[in-house]
C-alpha positions as CSV (number, residue, x, y, z in Angstrom):
1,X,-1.2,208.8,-104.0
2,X,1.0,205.7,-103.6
3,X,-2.2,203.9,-102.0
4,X,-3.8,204.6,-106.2
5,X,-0.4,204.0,-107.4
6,X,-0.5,200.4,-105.7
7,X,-3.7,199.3,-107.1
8,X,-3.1,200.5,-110.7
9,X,0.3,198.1,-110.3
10,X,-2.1,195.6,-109.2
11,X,-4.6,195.5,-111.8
12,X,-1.9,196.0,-114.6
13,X,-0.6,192.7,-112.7
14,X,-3.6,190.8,-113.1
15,X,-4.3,191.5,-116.5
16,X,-1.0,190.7,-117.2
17,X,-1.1,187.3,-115.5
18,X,-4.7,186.6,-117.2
19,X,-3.0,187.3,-120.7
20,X,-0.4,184.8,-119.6
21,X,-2.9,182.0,-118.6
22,X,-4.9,182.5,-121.7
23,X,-1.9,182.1,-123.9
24,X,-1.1,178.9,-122.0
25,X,-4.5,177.4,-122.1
26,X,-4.3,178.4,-126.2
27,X,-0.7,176.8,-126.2
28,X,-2.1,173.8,-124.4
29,X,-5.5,173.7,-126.5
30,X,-3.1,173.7,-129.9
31,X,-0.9,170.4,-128.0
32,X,-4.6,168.8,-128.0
33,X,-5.6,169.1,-131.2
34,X,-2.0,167.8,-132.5
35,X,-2.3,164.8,-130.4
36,X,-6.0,164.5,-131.4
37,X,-4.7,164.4,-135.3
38,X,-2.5,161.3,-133.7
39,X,-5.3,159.8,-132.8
40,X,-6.8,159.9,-136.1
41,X,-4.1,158.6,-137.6
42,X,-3.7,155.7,-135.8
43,X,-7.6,154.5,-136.0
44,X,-6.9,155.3,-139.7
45,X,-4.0,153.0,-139.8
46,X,-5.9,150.4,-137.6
47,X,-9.2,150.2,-140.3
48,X,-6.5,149.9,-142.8
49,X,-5.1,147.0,-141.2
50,X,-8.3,145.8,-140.1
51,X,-9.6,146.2,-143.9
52,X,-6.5,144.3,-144.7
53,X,-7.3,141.6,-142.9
54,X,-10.8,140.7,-143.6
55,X,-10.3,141.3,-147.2
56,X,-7.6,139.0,-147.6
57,X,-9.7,136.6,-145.2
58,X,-6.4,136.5,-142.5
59,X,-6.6,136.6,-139.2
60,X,-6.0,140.0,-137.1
61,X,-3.0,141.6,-137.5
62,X,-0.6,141.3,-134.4
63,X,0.0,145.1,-135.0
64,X,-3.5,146.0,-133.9
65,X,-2.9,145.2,-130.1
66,X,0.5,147.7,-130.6
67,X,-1.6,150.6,-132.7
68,X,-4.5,150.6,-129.8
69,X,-1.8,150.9,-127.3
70,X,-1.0,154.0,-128.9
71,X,-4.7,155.3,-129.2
72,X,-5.1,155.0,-126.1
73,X,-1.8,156.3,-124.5
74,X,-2.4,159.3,-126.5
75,X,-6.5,159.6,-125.3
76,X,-4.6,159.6,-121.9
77,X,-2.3,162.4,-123.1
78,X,-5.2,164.4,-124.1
79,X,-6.8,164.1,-120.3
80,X,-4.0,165.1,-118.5
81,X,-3.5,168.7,-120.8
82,X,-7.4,169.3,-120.5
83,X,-6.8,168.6,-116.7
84,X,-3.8,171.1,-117.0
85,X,-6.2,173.7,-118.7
86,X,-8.5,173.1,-115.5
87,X,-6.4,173.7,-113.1
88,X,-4.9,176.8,-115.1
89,X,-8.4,178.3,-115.5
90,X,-8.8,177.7,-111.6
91,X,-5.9,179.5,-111.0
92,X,-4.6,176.4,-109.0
93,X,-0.7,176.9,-108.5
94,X,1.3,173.5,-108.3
95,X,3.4,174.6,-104.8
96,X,6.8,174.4,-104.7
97,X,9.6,174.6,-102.1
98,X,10.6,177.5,-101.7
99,X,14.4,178.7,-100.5
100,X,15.2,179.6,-96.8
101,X,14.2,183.0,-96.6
102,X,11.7,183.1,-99.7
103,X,8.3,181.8,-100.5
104,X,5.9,181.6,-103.1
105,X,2.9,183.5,-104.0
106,X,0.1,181.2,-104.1
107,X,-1.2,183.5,-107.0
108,X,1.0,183.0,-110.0
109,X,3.4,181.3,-108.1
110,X,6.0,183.8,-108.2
111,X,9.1,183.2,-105.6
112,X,9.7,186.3,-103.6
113,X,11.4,187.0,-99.9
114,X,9.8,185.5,-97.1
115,X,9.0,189.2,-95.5
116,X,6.9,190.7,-98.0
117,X,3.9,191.0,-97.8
118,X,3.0,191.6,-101.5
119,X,3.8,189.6,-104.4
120,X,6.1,191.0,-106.5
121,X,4.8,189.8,-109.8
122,X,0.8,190.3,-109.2
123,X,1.2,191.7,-106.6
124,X,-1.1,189.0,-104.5
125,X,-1.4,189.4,-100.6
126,X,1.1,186.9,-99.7
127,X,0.3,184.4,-97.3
């Protein structure tokens, strides 16, 4: 009976932690589109000031260098949260160090005492 018990714990535990990464990868998916609006902004503010200049017949505006700084510090932005979503999708967990006495389940990353041999959150073999 506990042997069912355990594996009914276990599955609730994984859906449980797949709920959990597919809220994250929507949290980090809406952080993408917000910085993706940035973007858009700033080539819209760059066209303007590109616009600006060729109508009035001046050269480019010193601002431009500053505005695709931006573009593309926020294109890098957008890579590093679609590498996140990879690695969350993956199920890669960023170790850690754990206390004396404890580790981490290599799972969901969990900290738990060094001698069990179940994690207590997924309940994961541990390692």
């Amino acid at each position: 009976m506990s042997d069912v018990w355990g594996k009914l714990k276990s599955g609730a535990g994984k859906v449980a932690k797949e709920a959990d990464k597919a809220a994250h990868i929507k949290r980090i998916e809406m952080q993408i589109g917000s910085i993706k609006k940035q973007v858009e902004d700033q080539y819209q503010k760059l066209g303007q000031m590109t616009f600006n200049s060729n109508v009035n017949k001046e050269p480019e505006n010193p601002d431009a260098a500053g505005v695709i700084a931006k573009i593309n510090e926020l294109k890098q932005m957008i890579g590093a949260k679609e590498e996140e979503i990879k690695n969350i999708k993956e199920d890669k967990v960023v170790p850690k160090e754990a206390e004396p006495g404890k580790k981490f389940c290599t799972s969901c990353g969990k900290e738990n005492d060094a001698s069990v041999k179940f994690c207590s959150e997924c309940g994961a073999k541990m390692e």
